[in-house]
NUKOL-479594 format. One line per field, with one value per residue (C-alpha): residue in three letters; residue number from 1; x, y, z. Coordinates in steps of 0.5 Angstrom, whole numbers, padded with zeros to 4 digits, always signed. Layout:
! residues N
r c(ALA; ...)
k c(NUM; ...)
px c(X; ...)
py c(Y; ...)
pz c(Z; ...)
END
This chain:
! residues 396
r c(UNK; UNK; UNK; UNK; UNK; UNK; UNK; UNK; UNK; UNK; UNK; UNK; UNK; UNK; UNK; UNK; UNK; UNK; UNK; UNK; UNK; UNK; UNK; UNK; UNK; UNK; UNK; UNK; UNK; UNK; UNK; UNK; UNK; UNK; UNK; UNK; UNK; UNK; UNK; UNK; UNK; UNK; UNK; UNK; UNK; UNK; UNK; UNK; UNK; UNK; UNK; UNK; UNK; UNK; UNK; UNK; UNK; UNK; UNK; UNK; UNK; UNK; UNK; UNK; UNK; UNK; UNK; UNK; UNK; UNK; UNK; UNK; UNK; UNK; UNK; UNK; UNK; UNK; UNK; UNK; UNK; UNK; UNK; UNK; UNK; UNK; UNK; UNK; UNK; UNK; UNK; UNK; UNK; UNK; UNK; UNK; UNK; UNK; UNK; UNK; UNK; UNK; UNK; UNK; UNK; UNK; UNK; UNK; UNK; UNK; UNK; UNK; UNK; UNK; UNK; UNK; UNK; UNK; UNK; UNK; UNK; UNK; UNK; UNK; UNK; UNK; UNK; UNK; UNK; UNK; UNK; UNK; UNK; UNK; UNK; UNK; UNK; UNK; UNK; UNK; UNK; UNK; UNK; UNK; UNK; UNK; UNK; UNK; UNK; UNK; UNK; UNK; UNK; UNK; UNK; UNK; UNK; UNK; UNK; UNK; UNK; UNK; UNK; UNK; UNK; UNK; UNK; UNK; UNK; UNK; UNK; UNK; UNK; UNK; UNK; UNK; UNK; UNK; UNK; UNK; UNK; UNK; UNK; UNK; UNK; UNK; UNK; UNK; UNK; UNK; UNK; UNK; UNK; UNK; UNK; UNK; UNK; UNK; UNK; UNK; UNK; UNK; UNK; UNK; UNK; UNK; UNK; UNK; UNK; UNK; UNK; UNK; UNK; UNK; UNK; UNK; UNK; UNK; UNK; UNK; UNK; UNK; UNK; UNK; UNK; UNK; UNK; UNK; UNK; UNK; UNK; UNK; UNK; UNK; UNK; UNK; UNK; UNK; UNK; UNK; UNK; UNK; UNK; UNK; UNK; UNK; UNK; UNK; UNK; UNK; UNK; UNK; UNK; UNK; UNK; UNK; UNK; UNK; UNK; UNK; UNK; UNK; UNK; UNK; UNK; UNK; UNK; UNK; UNK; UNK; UNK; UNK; UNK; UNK; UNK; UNK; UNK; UNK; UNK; UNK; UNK; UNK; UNK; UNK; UNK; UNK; UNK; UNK; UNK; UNK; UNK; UNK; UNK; UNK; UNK; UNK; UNK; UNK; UNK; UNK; UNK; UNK; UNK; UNK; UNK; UNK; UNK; UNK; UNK; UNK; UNK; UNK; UNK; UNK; UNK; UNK; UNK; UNK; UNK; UNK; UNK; UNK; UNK; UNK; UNK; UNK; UNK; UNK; UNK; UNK; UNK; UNK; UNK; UNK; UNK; UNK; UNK; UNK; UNK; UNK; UNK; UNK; UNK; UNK; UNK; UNK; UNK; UNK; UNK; UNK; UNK; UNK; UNK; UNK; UNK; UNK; UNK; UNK; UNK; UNK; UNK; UNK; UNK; UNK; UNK; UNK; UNK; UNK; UNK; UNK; UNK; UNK; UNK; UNK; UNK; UNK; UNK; UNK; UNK; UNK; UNK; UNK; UNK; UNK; UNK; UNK; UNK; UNK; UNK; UNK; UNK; UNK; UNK; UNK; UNK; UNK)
k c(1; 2; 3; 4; 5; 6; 7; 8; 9; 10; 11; 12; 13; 14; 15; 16; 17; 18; 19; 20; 21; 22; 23; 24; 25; 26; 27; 28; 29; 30; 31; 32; 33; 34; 35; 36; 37; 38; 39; 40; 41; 42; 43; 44; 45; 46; 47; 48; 49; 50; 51; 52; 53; 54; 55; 56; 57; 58; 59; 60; 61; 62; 63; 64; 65; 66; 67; 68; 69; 70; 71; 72; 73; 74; 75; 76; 77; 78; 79; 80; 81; 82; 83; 84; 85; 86; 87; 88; 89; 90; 91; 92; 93; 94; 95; 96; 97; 98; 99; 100; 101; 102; 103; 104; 105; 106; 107; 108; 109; 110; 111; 112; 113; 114; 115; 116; 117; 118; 119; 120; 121; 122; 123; 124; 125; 126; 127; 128; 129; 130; 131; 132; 133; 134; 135; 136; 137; 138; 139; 140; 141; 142; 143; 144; 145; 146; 147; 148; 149; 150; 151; 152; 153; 154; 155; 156; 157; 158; 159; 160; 161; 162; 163; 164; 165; 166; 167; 168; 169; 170; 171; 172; 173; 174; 175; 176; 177; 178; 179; 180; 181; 182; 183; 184; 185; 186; 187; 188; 189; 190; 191; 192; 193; 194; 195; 196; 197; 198; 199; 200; 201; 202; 203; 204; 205; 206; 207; 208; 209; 210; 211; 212; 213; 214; 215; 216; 217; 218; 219; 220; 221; 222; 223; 224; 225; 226; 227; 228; 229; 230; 231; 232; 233; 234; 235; 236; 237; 238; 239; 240; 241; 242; 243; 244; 245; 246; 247; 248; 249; 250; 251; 252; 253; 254; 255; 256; 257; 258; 259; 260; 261; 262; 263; 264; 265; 266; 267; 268; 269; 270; 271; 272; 273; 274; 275; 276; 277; 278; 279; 280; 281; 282; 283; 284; 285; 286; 287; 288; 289; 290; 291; 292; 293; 294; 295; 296; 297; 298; 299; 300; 301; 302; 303; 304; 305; 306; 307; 308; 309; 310; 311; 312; 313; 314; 315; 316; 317; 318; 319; 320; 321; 322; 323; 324; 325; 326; 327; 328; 329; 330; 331; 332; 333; 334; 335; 336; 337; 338; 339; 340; 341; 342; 343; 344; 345; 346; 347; 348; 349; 350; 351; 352; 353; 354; 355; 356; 357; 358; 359; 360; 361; 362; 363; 364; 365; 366; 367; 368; 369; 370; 371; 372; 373; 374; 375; 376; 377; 378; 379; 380; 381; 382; 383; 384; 385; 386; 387; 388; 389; 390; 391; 392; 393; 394; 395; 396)
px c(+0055; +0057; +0065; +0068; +0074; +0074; +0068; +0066; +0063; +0064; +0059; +0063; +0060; +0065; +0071; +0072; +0073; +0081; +0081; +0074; +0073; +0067; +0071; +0076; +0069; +0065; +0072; +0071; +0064; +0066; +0072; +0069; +0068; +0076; +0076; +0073; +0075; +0082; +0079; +0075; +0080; +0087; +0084; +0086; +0085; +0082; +0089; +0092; +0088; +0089; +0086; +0084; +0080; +0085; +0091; +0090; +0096; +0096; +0100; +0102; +0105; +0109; +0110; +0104; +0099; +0103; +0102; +0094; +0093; +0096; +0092; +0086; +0086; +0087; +0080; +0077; +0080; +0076; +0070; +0069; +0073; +0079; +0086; +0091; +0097; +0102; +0108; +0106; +0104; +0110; +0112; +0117; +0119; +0120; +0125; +0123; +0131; +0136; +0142; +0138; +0141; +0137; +0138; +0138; +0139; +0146; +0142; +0139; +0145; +0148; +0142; +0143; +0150; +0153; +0160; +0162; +0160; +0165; +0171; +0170; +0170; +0175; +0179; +0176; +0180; +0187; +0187; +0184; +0185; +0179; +0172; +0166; +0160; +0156; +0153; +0152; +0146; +0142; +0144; +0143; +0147; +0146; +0148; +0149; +0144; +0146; +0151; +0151; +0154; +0154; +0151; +0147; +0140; +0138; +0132; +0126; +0125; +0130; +0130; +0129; +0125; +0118; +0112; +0107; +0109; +0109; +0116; +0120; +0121; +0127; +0122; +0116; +0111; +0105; +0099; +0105; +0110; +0117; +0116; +0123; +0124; +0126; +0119; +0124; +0122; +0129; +0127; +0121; +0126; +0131; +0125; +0123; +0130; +0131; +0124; +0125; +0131; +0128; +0123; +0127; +0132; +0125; +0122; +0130; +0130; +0123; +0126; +0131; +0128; +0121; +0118; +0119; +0111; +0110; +0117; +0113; +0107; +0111; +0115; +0107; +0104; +0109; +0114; +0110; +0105; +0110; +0112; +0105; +0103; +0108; +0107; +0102; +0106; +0112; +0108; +0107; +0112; +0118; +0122; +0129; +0129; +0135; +0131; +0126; +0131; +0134; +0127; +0126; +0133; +0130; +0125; +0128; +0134; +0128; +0125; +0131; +0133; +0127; +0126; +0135; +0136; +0144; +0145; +0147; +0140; +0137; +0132; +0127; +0127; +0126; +0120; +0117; +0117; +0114; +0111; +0110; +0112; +0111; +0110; +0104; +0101; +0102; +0099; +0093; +0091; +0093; +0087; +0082; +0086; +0085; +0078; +0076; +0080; +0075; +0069; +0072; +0073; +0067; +0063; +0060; +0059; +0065; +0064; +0070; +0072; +0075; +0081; +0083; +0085; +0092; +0095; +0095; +0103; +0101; +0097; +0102; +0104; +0113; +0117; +0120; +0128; +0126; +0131; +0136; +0135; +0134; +0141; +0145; +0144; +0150; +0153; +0160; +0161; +0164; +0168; +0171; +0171; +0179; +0182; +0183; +0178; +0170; +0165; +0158; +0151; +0146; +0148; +0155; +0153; +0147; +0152; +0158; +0158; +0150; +0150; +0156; +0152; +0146; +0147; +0151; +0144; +0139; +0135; +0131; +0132; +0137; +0135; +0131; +0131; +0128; +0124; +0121; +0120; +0117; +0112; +0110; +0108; +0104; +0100; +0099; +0097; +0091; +0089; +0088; +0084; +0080; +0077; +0076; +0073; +0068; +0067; +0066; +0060; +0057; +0055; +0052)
py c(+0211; +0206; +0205; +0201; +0196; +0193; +0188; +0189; +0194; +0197; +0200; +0204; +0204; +0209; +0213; +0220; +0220; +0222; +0229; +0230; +0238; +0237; +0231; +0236; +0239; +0233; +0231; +0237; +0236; +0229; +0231; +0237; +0233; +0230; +0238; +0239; +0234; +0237; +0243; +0239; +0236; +0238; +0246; +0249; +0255; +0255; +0259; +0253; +0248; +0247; +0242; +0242; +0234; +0229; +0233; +0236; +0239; +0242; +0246; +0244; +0246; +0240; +0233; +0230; +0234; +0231; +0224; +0225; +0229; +0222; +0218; +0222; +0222; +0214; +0213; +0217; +0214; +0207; +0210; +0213; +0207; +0211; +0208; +0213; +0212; +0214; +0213; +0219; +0224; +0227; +0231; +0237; +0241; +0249; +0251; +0257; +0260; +0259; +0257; +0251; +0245; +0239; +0232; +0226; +0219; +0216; +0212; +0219; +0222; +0217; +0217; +0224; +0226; +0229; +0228; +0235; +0234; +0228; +0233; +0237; +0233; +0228; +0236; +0237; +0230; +0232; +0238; +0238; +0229; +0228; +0227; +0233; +0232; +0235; +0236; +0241; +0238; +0243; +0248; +0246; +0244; +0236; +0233; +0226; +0222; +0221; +0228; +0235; +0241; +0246; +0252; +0250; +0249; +0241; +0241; +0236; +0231; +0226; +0226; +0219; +0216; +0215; +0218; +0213; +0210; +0217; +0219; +0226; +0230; +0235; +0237; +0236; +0237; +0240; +0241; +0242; +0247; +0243; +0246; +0246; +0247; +0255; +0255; +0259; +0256; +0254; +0246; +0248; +0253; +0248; +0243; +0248; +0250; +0243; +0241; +0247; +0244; +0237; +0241; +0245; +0238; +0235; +0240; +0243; +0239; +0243; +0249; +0249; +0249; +0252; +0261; +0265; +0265; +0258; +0258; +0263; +0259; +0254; +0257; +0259; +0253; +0249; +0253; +0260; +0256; +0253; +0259; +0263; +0257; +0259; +0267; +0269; +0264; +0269; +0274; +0271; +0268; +0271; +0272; +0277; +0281; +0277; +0270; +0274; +0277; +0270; +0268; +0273; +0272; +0265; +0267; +0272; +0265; +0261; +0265; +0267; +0259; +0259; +0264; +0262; +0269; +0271; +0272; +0279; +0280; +0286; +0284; +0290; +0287; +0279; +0283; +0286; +0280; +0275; +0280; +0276; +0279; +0274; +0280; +0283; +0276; +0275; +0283; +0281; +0273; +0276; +0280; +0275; +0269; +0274; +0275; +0267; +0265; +0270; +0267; +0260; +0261; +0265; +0258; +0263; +0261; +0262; +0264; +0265; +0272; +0272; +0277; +0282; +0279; +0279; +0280; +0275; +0275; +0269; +0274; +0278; +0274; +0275; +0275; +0268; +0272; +0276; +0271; +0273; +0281; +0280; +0277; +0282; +0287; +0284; +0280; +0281; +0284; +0278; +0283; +0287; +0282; +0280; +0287; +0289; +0294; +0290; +0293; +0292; +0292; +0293; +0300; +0299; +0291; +0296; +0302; +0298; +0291; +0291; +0289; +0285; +0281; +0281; +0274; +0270; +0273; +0272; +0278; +0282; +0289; +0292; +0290; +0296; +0297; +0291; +0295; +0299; +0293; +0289; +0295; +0296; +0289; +0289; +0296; +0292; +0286; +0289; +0293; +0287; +0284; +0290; +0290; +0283; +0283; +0288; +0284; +0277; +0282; +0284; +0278; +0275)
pz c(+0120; +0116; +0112; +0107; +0107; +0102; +0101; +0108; +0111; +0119; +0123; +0128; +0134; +0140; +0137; +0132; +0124; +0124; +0120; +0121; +0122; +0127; +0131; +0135; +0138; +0139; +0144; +0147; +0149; +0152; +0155; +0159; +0165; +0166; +0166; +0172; +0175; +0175; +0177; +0184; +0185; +0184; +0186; +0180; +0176; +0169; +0167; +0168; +0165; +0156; +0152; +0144; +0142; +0145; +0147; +0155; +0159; +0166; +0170; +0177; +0183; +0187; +0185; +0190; +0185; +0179; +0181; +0183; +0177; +0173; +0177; +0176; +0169; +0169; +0172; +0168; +0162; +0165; +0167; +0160; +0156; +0153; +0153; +0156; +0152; +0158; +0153; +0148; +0155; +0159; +0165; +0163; +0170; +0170; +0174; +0177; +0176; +0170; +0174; +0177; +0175; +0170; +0173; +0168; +0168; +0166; +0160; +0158; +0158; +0153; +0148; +0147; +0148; +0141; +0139; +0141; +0148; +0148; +0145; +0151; +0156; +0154; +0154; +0160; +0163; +0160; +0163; +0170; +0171; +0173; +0170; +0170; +0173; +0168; +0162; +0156; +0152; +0147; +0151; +0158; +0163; +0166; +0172; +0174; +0178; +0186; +0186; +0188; +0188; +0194; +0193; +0187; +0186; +0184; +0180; +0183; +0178; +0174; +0166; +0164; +0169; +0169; +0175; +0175; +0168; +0165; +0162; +0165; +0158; +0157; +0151; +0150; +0143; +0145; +0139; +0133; +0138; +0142; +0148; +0153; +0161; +0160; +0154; +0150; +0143; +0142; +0140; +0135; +0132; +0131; +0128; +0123; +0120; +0119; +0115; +0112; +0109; +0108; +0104; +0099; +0098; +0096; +0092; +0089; +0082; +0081; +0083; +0079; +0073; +0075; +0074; +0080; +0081; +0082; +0087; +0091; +0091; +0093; +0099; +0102; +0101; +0104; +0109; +0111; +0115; +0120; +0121; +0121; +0126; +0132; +0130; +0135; +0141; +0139; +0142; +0148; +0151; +0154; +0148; +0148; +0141; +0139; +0138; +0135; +0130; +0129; +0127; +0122; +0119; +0118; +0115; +0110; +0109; +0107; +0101; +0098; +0098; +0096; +0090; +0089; +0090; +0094; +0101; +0098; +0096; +0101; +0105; +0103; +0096; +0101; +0103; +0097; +0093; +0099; +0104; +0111; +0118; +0123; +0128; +0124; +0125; +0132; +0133; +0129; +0132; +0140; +0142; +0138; +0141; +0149; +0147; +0146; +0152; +0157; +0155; +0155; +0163; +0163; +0160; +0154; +0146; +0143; +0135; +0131; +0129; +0122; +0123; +0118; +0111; +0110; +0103; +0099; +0095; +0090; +0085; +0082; +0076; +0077; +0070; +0069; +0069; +0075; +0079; +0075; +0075; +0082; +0083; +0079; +0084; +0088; +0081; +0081; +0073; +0070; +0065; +0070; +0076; +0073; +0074; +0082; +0083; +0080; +0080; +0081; +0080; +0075; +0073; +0072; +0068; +0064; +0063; +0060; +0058; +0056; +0049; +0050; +0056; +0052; +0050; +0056; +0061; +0056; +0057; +0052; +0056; +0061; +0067; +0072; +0079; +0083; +0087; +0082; +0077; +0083; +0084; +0077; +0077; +0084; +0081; +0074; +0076; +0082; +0076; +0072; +0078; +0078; +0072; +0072; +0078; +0075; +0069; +0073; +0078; +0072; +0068; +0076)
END
């Protein structure tokens, strides 16, 4: 293989194409044996062992197998000529009940202190003349290195310090997903919210003045796959019907801010206009996911098995002043919002004040219902499809 820099060119003789499709499998191949070796000497099981190309975690047990693990790691990375990059690697504790307390060192603790967090202790202060051992940070509760408290469960490691030169983490990002001590997805539910927000700020001047269909096109090419990626994880860990009530309304948030569509919106229109549940993702990726999983700990050929197409929403091809049709559902009558008893809707702005309004909302014909001007445009377009599917097999 050769590659060109400039006028000189490189013959590579170690190492992987960065974003090669092939070089995530040729990894695993080299890296089969640190497996293993895990597995001999570690003792064990295939459960608690992942990895995908140069990305491998292990659970384990005790702080003794942690250390040997790192150590195991380090001489096979120099028997195989690989530098192991101990400042990306982490260690993140679980503690096997919600009411132990995290330890952090005080310059952890002082990298990652929010102001409101400063509010409650200076409170704390005044009123009780004294200072409070604890920390509240994303949630969880962090106490001083070198204290106690009776009665109360103190975790094994300190957060900020280093085992064998390897960082203990609070959260730690593994193969896209932040994963915290408690594995709620709370962190990564946080991080997506505020991409989500730098995208949309990016993309605004474009949205503003763009059709609807290229603003639905937009939100499935850069918002849908964060969340289709983490779909078949929500399914598996242990999460309460709340946050996945949370992750759906942050899904219905990001399609309205996209389609610049009110809050009063219902979400059955939401839905029929971008159809994406991440709950029949999640069922439909597990069992194929399960299937894979058995036969790698079995040491069989795993083949990849499509899973069922999902509908595509970018065909049909939505009416440019479909927004605007869409937000006088929940419109205040701007004739009639002066007086004390508004009212609102489309029935009542088509029925009273249409040939008045006509010119102010620039629509040719009186707005219909959405769900059924949505499915008239779904059914005429697949039939389109249709015809020009048979028409495209015939010339073949």
């Amino acid at each position: 293989m050769v590659l060109e820099s400039g006028e000189e060119l490189l013959r590579p003789e170690r190492g992987l194409l960065q974003g090669s499709m092939i070089s995530p499998a040729l990894f695993n191949i080299y890296a089969e044996s640190l497996i293993e070796e895990w597995q001999q000497e570690l003792k064990v099981k295939t459960e608690r062992v992942f990895g995908y190309a140069d990305d491998h975690a292990i659970i384990l047990l005790t702080v003794k197998e942690v250390r040997r693990a790192i150590k195991i790691t380090e001489d096979w990375c120099l028997r195989n000529s690989i530098i192991l990059n101990a400042k990306k690697s982490g260690v993140v504790e679980i503690p096997g009940t919600k009411k132990t307390t995290i330890r952090a060192t005080q310059e952890w603790i002082d990298a990652n202190i929010t102001e409101e967090e400063r509010k409650r202790r200076k409170k704390f202060k005044e009123k009780h003349n004294k200072d409070d051992p604890r920390w509240t940070i994303e949630g969880l509760q962090y106490i001083r290195t070198g204290t106690s408290t009776p009665k109360m469960k103190i975790s094994q490691l300190v957060i900020g310090e280093l085992i064998e030169n390897v960082p203990i983490m609070a959260t730690y990002k593994y193969l896209g997903v932040l994963l915290d001590n408690k594995l709620t997805l709370i962190p990564h539910l946080k991080w997506l919210t505020r991409k989500e927000r730098f995208i949309y700020h990016k993309l605004y001047p474009m949205l503003r003045c763009c059709s609807f269909t290229l603003r639905a096109n937009l939100w499935i090419v850069f918002i849908s796959p964060n969340f289709r990626y983490i779909a078949p994880i929500i399914r598996m860990v242990n999460m309460s019907e709340i946050r996945r009530e949370e992750l759906a309304g942050m899904v219905r948030a990001s399609k309205r801010k996209f389609l610049m569509l009110l809050n009063s919106i219902p979400n059955t229109t939401v839905e029929a206009l971008l159809p994406f549940d991440t709950g029949r993702i999640g069922d439909d990726t597990r069992p194929r996911a399960e299937k894979k999983w058995e036969r790698r700990k079995r040491r069989e050929t795993i083949q990849n098995e499509s899973g069922p197409k999902l509908r595509d929403s970018t065909k049909p091809f939505f009416p440019g002043n479909l927004a605007k049709i869409i937000n006088l559902q929940a419109a205040e009558c701007p004739r009639c919002s002066h007086t004390k008893f508004f009212k609102m809707g489309v029935k009542h702005i088509t029925e009273k004040h249409w040939k008045e309004l006509q010119d102010e909302l620039k629509l040719s014909q009186p707005p219909t219902e959405v769900l059924d001007l949505i499915k008239e445009i779904r059914t005429k377009t697949s039939k389109e499809e249709n015809v020009s599917a048979k028409l495209a097999r015939r010339k073949t």
